[in-house]
C-alpha positions as CSV (number, residue, x, y, z in Angstrom):
1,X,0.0,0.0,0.0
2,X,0.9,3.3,-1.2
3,X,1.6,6.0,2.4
4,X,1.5,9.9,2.3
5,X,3.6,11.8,4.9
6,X,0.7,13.1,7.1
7,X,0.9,16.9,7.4
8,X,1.8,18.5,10.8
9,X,-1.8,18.6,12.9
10,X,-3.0,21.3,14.9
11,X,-3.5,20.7,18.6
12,X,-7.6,20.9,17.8
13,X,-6.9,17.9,15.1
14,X,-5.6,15.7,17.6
15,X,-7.6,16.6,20.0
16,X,-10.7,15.6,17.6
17,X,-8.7,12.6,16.8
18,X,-8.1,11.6,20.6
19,X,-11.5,12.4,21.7
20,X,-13.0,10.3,18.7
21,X,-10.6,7.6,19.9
22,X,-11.5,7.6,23.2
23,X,-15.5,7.6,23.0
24,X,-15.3,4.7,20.9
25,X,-14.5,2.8,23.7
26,X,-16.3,4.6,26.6
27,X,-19.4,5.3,24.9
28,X,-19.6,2.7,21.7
29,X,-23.5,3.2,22.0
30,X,-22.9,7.0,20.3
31,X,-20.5,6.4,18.6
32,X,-19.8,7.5,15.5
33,X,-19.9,11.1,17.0
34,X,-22.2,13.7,16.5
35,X,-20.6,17.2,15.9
36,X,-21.8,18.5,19.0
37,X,-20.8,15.4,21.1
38,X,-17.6,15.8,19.5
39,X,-17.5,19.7,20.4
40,X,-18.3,18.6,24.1
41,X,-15.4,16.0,24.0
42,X,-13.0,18.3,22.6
43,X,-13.8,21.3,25.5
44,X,-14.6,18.5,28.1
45,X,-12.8,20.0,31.8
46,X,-11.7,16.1,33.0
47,X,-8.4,14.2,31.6
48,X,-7.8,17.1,29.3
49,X,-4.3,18.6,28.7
50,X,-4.5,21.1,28.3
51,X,-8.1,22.5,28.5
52,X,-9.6,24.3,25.2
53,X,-12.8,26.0,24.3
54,X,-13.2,25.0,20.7
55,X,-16.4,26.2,18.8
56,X,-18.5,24.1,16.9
57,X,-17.7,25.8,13.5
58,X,-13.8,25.7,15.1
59,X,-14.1,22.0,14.9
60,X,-15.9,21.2,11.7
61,X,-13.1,23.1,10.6
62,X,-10.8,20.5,12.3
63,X,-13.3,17.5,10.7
64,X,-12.7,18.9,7.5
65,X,-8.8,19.2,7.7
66,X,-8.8,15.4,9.2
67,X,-11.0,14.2,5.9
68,X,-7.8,15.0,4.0
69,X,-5.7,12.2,4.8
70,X,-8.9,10.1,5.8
71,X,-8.4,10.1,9.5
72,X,-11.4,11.1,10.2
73,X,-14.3,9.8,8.2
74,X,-18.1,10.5,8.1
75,X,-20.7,8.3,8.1
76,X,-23.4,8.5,5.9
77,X,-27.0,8.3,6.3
78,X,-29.2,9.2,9.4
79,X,-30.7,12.7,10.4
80,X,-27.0,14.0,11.4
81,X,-23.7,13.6,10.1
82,X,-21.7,11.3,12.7
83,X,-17.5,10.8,12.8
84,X,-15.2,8.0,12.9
85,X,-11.6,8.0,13.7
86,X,-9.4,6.0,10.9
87,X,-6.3,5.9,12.7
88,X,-5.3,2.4,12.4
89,X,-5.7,1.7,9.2
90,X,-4.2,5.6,8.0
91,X,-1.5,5.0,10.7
92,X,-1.0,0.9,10.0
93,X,-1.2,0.4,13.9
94,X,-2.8,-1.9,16.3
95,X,-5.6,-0.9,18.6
96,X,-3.0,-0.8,21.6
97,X,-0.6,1.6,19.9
98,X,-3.8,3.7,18.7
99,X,-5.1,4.2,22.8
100,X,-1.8,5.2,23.7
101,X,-1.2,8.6,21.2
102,X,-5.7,9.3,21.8
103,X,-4.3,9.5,25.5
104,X,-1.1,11.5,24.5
105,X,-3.3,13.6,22.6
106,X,-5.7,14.5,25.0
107,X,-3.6,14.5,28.1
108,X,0.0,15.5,27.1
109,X,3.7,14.0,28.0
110,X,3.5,11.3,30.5
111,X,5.8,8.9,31.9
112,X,5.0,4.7,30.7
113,X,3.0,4.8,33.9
114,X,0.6,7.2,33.8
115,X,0.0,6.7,30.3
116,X,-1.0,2.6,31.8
117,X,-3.1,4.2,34.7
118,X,-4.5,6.7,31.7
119,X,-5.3,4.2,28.5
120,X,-7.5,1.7,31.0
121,X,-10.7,2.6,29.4
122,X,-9.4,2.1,26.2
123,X,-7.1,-0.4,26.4
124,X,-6.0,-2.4,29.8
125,X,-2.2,-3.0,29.6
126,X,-1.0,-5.9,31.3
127,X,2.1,-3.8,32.8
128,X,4.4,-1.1,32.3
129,X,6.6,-3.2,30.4
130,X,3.8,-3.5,27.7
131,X,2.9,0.1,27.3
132,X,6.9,0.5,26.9
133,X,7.0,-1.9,24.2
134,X,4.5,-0.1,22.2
135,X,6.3,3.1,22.5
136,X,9.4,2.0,21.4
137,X,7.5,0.5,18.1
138,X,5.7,4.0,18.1
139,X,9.2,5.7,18.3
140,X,10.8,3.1,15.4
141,X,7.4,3.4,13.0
142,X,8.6,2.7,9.4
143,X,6.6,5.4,7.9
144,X,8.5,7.8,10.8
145,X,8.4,8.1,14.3
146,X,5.0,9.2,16.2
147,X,6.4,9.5,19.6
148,X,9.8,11.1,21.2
149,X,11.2,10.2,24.6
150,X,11.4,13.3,25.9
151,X,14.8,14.4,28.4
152,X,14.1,13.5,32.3
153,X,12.8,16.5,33.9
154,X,14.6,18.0,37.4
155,X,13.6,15.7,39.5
156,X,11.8,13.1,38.0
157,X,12.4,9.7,38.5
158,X,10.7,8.4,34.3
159,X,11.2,10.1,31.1
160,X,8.1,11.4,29.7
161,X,6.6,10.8,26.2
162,X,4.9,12.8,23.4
163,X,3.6,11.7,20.2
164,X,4.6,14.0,17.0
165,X,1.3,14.5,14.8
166,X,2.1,18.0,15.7
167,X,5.5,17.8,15.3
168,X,8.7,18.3,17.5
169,X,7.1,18.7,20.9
170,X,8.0,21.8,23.1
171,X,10.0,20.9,26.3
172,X,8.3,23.0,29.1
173,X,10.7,23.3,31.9
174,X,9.1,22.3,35.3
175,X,9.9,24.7,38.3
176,X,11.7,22.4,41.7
177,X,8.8,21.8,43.4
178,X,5.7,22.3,40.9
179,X,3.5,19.7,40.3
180,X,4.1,17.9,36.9
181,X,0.7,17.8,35.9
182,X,0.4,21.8,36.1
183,X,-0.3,23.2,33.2
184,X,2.6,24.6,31.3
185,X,2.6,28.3,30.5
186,X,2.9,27.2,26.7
187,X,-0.8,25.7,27.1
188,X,-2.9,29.1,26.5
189,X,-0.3,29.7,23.3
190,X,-1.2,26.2,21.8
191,X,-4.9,26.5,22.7
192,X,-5.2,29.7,20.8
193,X,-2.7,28.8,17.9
194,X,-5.5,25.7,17.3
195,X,-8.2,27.9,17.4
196,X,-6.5,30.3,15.2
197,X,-5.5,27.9,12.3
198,X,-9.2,26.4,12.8
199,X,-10.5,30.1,12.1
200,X,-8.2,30.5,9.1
201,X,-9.6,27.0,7.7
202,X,-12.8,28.4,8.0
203,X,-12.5,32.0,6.6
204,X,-10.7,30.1,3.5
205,X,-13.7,28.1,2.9
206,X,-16.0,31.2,3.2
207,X,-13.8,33.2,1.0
208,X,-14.6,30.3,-1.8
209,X,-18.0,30.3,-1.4
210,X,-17.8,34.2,-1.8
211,X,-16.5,34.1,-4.6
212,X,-18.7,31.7,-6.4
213,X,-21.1,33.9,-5.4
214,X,-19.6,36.7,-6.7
215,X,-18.7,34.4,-10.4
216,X,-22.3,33.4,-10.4
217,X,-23.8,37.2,-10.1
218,X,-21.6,38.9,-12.6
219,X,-22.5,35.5,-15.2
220,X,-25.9,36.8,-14.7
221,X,-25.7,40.2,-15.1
222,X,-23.6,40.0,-18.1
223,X,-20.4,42.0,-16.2
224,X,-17.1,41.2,-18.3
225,X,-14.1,40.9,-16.1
């Protein structure tokens, strides 16, 4: 099979891609997702890192981008549109590598053991040993790595991971004494660069339909160029 290099994904796009991931195995009854249980998902307060108030048009916008390279797909009939993640196949990974970058998308770096504690809904790993096999096939993918080891933090006692659909990762530096699941000052930065690229995504897409608009209307009236 014929692979694309996946473009460089927005922190909105894999935080539609982790929450799609994740309801599929907490809530298979709903899922596919509708856009606004997929809205709720994304802004959702709990086992989110970091938190982000995306609108609804903010991720359609996402949606739309995901389509692209067919990670996210749509399913078709019914009164409203629902959405499926396509990671594994896209991705060529099993279901055990896909729950670990969902959680590394929705929750950020974590050590082999929180990200155990963190995938139980999605996938129960029988111990740390497992989870760290699967990163290091993550970090050795043949179609490029998807996750870094990141360098020990003051401190710590495990090196954290992050997966790379957003490329290189930024290294926050932890403060002595601050509590590694704080929220890095980087967090409001990335929230509103996703928004922003969302909002650009859909001003494009307005800006066509204005100008068909525009095309149509001087067709009509007979206006030359």
């Amino acid at each position: 099979m014929t692979t694309h290099p996946l473009p460089v994904l927005s922190l909105l796009e894999t935080r539609v891609l982790g929450v799609l991931c994740e309801k599929q195995h907490t809530v298979p009854d709903t899922y596919p997702l509708s856009l606004n249980a997929l809205v709720a998902g994304c802004n959702q307060k709990t086992s989110r890192h970091p938190v982000i108030e995306a609108t609804e048009a903010e991720v359609s916008a996402a949606i739309d981008s995901l389509k692209g390279p067919v990670l996210v797909v749509e399913s078709s009939g019914g009164r409203v549109p629902r959405y499926a993640h396509n990671m594994e196949r896209v991705l060529r990974l099993p279901a055990q590598a896909v729950a670990i970058l969902a959680v590394l998308m929705l929750r950020g770096a974590q050590t082999a053991g929180e990200l155990r504690i963190n995938c139980e809904r999605l996938h129960r790993f029988a111990d740390i040993s497992a989870v760290e096999g699967f990163l290091e096939e993550l970090a050795e993918h043949p179609d490029g790595p998807l996750v870094v080891e990141l360098p020990r933090q003051p401190g710590a006692r495990e090196n954290r991971w992050s997966h790379l659909l957003s490329g290189a990762p930024l290294v926050e530096e932890i403060p002595a004494g601050a509590s590694a699941s704080a929220d890095p000052p980087a967090s409001v930065a990335l929230g509103e660069l996703a928004a922003l690229k969302a909002n650009v995504a859909r001003l494009e897409m307005e800006l066509t339909e204005l100008k068909a608009v525009v095309a149509r209307l001087r067709a009509e009236l007979g206006v030359a160029d």
